[in-house]
C-alpha positions in Angstrom: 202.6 142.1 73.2 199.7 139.8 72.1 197.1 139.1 75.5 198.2 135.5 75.1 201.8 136.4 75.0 201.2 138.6 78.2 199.5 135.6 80.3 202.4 132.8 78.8 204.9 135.2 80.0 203.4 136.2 83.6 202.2 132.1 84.0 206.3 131.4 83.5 207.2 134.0 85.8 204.8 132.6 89.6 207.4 131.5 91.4 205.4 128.1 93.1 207.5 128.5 96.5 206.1 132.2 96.8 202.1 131.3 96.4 200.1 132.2 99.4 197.7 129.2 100.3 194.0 129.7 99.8 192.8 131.2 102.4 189.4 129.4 102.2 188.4 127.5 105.1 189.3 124.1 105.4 187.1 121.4 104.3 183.8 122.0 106.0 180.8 119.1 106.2 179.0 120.0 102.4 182.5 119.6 100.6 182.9 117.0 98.1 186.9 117.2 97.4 187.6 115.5 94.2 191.6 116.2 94.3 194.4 118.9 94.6 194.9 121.6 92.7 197.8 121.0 89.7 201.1 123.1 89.4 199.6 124.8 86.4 195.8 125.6 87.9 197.7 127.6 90.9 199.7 129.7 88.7 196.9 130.5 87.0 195.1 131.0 90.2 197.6 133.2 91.5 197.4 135.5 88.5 193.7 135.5 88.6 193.8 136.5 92.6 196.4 139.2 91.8 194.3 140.6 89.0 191.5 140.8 91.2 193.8 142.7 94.0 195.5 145.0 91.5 192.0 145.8 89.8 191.7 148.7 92.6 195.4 149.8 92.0 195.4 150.0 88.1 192.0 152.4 88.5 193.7 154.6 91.3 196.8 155.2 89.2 194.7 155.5 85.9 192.3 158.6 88.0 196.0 159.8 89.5 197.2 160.2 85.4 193.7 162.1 84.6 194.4 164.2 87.6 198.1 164.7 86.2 197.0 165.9 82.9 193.8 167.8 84.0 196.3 169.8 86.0 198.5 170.4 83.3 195.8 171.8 81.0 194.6 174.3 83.8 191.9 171.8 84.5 190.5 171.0 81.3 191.1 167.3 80.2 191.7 166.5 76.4 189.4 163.9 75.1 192.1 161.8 74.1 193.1 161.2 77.5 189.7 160.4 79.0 189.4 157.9 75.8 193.1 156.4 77.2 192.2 155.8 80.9 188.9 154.7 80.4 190.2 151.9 77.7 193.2 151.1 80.3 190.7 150.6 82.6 188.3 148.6 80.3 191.0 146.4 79.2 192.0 145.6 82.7 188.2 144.4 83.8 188.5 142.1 80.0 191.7 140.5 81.1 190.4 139.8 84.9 187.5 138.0 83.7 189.4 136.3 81.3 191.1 135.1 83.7 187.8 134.1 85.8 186.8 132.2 83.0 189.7 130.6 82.0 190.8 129.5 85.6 187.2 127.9 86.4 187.3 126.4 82.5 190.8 124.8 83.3 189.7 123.3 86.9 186.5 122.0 85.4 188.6 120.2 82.9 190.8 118.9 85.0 188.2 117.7 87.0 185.2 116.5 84.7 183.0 115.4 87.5 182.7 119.2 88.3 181.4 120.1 84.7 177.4 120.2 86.2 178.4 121.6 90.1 177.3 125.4 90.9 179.6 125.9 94.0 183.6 125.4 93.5 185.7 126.6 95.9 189.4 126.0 96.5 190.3 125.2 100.1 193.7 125.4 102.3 196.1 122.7 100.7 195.0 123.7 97.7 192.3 120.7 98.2 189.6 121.6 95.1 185.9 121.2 96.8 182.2 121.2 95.4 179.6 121.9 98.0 176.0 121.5 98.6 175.6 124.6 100.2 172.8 125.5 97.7 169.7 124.0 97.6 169.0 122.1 94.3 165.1 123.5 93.8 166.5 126.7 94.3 166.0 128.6 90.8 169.5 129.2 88.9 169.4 132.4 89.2 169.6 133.0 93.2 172.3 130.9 93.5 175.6 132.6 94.4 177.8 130.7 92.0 181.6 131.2 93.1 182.5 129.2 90.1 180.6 130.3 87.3 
């Protein structure tokens, strides 16, 4: 199954009465909230959350499967399954920041006026927020950017 396929197929199946809130503070003082987040943004929030939890999970099971086979070869491991876990594991970093990417894409469409803003953050009641946290003479490049 195609990546496209995959992400079609797992945005059908989030349940929108089973999404935990964000669990981002409420609005504080330097929030700028420019609207809530749509049906389809917090599926694809939820995926990109759960692909960021899992991350840890798919590595443990992927070294757990080396371990497997390293045993079973009286400790020496075949290339080819060195080659397998380390592209399983590659492929799952590609597809969570595909999904980084795609999810802040999406919200900065949805909401134009957030096309130029550095900070984004989604708060409880899925209220979308840009701040001013950041100092605008600051330099690019030490700004913590939560929204790429």
């Amino acid at each position: 199954m195609s990546f496209i396929e995959e992400l079609n197929r797992q945005l059908a199946n989030v349940d929108l009465g089973d999404l935990a809130e964000p669990r981002e503070d409420g609005i504080s003082e330097n929030d700028h909230v420019v609207g809530s987040l749509p049906d389809d943004l917090k599926r694809l929030y939820t995926l990109r959350l759960r692909s960021i939890t899992d991350e840890p999970l798919v590595q443990a099971k992927a070294l757990r499967a080396l371990a497997d086979v390293t045993q079973e070869h009286r400790g020496v491991v075949p290339a080819a399954s060195v080659d397998d876990v380390e592209r399983s594991l590659e492929l799952q970093r590609h597809r969570r920041r595909a999904l980084d990417t795609l999810f802040w894409t999406a919200l900065r469409t949805e909401f134009p006026e957030l096309a130029t803003k550095r900070c984004l953050a989604i708060r409880k009641g899925w209220q979308v927020v840009w701040s001013e946290d950041e100092s605008d003479d600051a330099p690019r490049a030490l700004i913590i950017i939560r929204g790429r």
